[in-house]
Structures are given as C-alpha cells and as structure tokens.
N, C-alpha and C positions, 0 to 999 in steps of 0.2 A: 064658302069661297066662291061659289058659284054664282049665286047673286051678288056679289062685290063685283066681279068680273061684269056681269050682266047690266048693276049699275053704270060703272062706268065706261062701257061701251054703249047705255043711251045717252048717258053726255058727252060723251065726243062725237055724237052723232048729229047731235042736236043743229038743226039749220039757222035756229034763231046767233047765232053767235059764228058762223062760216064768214059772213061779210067783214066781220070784226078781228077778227084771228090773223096772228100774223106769224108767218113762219120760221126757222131759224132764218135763214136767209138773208130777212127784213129784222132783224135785232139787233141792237147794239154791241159793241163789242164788251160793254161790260153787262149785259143779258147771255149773251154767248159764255162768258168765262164764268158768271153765276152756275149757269145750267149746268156746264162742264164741271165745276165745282161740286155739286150736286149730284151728277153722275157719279163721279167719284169715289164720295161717302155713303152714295149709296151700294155700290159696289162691296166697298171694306164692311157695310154692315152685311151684306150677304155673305161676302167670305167668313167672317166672325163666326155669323147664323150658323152657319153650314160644315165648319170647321167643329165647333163647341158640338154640335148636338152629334158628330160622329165619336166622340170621346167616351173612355166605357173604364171604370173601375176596373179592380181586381177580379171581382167576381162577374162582371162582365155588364151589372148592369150602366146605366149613363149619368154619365157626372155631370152634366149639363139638361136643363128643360129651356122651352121656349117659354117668354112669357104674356107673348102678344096674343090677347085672344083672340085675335081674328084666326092665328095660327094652329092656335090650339098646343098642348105642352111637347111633341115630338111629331112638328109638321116634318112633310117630304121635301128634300131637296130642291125637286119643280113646284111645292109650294109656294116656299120662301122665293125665289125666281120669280114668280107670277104676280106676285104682293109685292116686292120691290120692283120690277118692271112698271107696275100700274103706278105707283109713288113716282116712278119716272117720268113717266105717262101724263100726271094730274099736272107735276109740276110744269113740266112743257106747257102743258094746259094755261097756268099761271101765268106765265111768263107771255105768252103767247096773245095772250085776251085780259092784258093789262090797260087797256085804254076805257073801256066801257067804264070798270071800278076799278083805280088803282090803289085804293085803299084797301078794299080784299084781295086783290094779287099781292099787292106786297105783304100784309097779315098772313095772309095767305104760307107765302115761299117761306115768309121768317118763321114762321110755324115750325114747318118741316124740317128746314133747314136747322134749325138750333134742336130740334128734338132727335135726329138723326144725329147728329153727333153727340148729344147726352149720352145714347144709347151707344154709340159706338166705344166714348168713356169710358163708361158704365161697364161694355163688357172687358175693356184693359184692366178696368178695377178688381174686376172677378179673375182673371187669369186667360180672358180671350184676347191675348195680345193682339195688336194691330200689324205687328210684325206673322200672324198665322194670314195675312190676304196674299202674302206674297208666296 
C-alpha cells in the first residue's frame, strides 16, 4: 500500500504535465458531473467495502473477504479509504490532463468507471446491498 501511495504521489508531482492540467474550475459542465458521478460510486463502493467486511457469522467469524489484492482479504477501514481516495485522485487526474491524450483519458475514466460499478453490482449480487451506503 505504501508504494501505491508513493507511486502516485510522484505522478501528481510530476512538473512535465503542470502546464497541461486543468482544474475543476476550468472543466465542463459535463467533466464536472462525470467526476461527481464518479465520486459517488466511488463512495457506495466504500460504504459496500466497509459495511461487508464488518459482517461476522454465528460463530463470530466473517462472512465477507475483500477480493482486491492490492487490499489484501480483510483490509482496514483507512485502507479501503486510501485506495478509493487515490481512484479519486487518478481520475481527477484523467479528467484534468485530457488534452495532451485524449484518447488515454477517455480509456482511461471508461476504465474505471464501468469497473466501479461492475463491482459495486457485484456486491448487490452477493447480498452487499446498495441500500447498506446509506
């Protein structure tokens, strides 16, 4: 986790792409409602995350693993936080520094975007309702 962090705090450092970058501010209103979009599900997959993995059978052990190995099977709460914050982080990224390649920003956000909410499915499928973020 640590070097992920590590990683991506020398790419948003990086000066080669500062001149390029442009900020919420300067986005359109349909980059704005993307992002916010985005926010969103990325949110509900945190609450999901973090919901499921405090669930505990009868005998107390956990009826739910994670399966993201970056995460590893019963990451911490400020894990999962720090992993989806950085996914918030990249995509801002995206979004932001779409003029240079927009063909990897947009690959890019569709990436994310459509796999974020497979997973968020995915856990409605298993019994991590969408209705547990609220």
């Amino acid at each position: 986790m640590k070097k992920l962090i590590l990683f991506v705090m020398t790419l948003f450092s990086n000066n080669v792409f500062a001149e390029e970058f442009r900020h919420f501010s300067e986005w359109t209103a349909e980059q704005k409602a993307e992002f916010a979009a985005f926010f969103a599900i990325s949110y509900v997959d945190y609450k999901q995350t973090t919901w499921a993995l405090q669930q505990k059978d009868s005998t107390g052990s956990r009826y739910f693993h994670e399966v993201n190995p970056i995460l590893g099977k019963y990451p911490s709460d400020q894990s999962v936080a720090i992993l989806s914050l950085l996914g918030v982080g990249y995509y801002y990224y995206l979004v932001g520094n779409d003029s240079k390649r927009p063909e990897f920003s947009v690959m890019g956000r569709t990436a994310m975007f459509s796999t974020k909410m497979l997973v968020i499915l995915h856990n409605d499928s298993i019994g991590v309702s969408i209705s547990k973020t609220w």
